[in-house]
C-alpha positions, 0 to 999 in steps of 0.5 A: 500500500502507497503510503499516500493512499493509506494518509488519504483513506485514513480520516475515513477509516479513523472515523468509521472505526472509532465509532464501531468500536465504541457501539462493539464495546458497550454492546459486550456489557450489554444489560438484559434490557438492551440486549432484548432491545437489540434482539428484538429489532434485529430479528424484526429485519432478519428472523433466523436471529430470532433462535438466538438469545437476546444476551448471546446477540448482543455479546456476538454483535459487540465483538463483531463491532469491535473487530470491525473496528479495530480492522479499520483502525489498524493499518495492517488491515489492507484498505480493500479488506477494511471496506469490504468488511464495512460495506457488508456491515452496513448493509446489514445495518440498513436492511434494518432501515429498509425492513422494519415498519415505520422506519421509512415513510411511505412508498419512500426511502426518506426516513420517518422521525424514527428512522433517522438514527438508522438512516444516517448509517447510510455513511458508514457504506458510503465509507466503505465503498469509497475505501473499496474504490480506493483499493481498487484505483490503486490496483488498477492504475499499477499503484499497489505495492 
């Protein structure tokens, strides 16, 4: 990796990574309560979730956000490997936006008062593809090395 294709994709990774690791850590100590809050959301957008339980998802749902982010944070991660990572996160975190009622108003993307604090997760896949285009840019034009 270039050194000025890692300074440039950096704010973005910084960013991103600091604010999943954050979410993963406090998901970890999740209380009974907020993991069923948890639970219960997630498994109105995906079902199969729904045999597990409320505290093994949370505690599976931090570690995952807090090996995401850290994959963000260190630049050993490869920018390519960091935005696939992100880009399937965040579309996950969107097909809850997508898929539970009320999130959205009607025939419409555009987000209900409720559904603002998933919408604005729309950044995170923006991220995630821009760091995938970067990889990609510097594969390309012969700028990996």
């Amino acid at each position: 990796m270039r050194l000025a294709s890692f300074i440039s994709t950096l704010p973005a990774r910084v960013s991103a990574g600091a604010f999943i690791l954050n979410s993963g850590v406090s998901k970890l100590s999740a209380d009974e309560q907020t993991a069923a809050g948890l639970h219960q959301m997630a498994t109105g957008a995906y079902p199969f979730l729904a045999k597990m339980k409320p505290q093994d998802f949370a505690r599976l749902l931090g570690a995952g956000e807090v090996a995401l982010g850290s994959a963000l944070l260190l630049p050993v991660v490869p920018t390519g490997l960091a935005g696939l990572a992100l880009t399937g996160f965040s579309g996950g975190l969107l097909g809850l936006y997508i898929k539970i009622p009320g999130m959205r108003q009607e025939n419409s993307l555009r987000p209900t008062h409720q559904g603002i604090a998933l919408a604005k997760d729309s950044w995170l896949l923006g991220i995630g593809v821009s760091l995938l285009l970067s990889d990609l840019v510097d594969r390309f034009s012969g700028q990996d090395a």
